[in-house]
C-alpha positions in Angstrom: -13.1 44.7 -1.8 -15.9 46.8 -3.4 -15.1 47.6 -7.1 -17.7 50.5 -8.8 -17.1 51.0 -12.6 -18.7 53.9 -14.4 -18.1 55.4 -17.7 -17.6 59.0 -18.5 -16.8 61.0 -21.1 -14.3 57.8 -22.4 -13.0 57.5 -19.3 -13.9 54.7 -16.8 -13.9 55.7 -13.3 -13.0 53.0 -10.9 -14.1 53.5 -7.4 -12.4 50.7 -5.0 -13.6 50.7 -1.0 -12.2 48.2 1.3 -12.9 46.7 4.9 -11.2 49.2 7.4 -8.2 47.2 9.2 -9.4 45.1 12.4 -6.2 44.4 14.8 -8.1 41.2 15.9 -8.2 39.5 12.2 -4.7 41.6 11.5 -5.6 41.4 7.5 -3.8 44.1 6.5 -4.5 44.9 2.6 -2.9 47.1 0.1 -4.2 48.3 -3.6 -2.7 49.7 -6.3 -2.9 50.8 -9.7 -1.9 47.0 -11.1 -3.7 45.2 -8.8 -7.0 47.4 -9.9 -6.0 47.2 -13.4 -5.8 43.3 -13.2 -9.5 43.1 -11.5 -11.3 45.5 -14.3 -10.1 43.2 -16.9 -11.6 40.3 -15.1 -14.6 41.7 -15.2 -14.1 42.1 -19.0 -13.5 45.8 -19.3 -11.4 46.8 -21.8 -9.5 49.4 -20.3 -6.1 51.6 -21.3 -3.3 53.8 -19.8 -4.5 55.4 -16.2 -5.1 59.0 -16.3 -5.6 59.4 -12.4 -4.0 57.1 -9.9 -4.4 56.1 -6.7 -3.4 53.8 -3.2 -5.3 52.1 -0.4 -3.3 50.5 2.3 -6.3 50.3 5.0 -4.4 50.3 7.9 -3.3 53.7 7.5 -7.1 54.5 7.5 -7.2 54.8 3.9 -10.2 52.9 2.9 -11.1 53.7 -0.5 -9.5 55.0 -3.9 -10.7 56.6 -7.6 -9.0 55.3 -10.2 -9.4 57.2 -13.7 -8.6 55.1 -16.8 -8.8 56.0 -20.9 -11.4 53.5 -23.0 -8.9 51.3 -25.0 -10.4 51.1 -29.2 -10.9 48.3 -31.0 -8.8 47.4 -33.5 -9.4 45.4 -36.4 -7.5 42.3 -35.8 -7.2 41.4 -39.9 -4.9 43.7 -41.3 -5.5 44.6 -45.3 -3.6 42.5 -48.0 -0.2 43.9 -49.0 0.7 43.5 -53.0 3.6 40.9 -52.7 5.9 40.5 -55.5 8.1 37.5 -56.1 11.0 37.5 -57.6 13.4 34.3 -58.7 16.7 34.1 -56.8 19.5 33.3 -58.5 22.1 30.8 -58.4 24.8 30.7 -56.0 27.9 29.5 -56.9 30.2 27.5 -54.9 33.8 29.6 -53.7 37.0 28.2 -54.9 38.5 26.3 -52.7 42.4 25.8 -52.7 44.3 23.3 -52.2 45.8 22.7 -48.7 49.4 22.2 -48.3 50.5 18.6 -46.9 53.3 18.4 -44.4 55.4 16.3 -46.9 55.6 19.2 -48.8 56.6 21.9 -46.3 59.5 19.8 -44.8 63.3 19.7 -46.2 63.8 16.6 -48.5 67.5 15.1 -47.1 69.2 13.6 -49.9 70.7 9.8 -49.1 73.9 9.5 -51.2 76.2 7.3 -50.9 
């Protein structure tokens, strides 16, 4: 796989060309937009969103392919310091708890006379 790069007007222009398919090897191959994608950034490109997309599958006799993509910024990776202001929590008191009943309590007292 032949990969081209140039840049234009903030574009990169990707220009792909495989082998033409050989029934005696039988190595069939098929490119796309994420498998190009993964290969420019190998080669350390920093690239965005495509613009113009594209498909090789060289045994339909499709050989090569233009790929268009948009130049991805820089961005600052430290972010400016935000004015924090800390304020003292206050005190949480416990709930109340109540009292459970026991079973004692809940059942009918039998008197014992005799």
């Amino acid at each position: 796989m032949d990969i081209k790069i140039e840049e234009q007007d903030g574009l990169y222009c990707v220009c792909v060309q495989v082998e033409r398919y050989n029934p005696k090897v039988k190595r069939k191959t098929v490119i796309n937009t994420g498998a190009v994608q993964r290969e420019v950034r190998k080669l350390g490109y920093n690239i965005g969103d495509a613009v113009q997309t594209d498909s090789i599958h060289n045994q339909n006799g499709k050989t090569q392919g233009t790929w268009f993509f948009k130049k991805k910024d820089e961005k600052t990776v430290d972010k400016p310091a935000k004015d924090v202001i800390i304020e003292v929590e206050k005190e949480v008191k416990p709930k109340p708890v109540r009292k459970r009943r026991t079973r004692s309590s809940t059942k009918k007292k039998v008197s014992t006379e005799d």
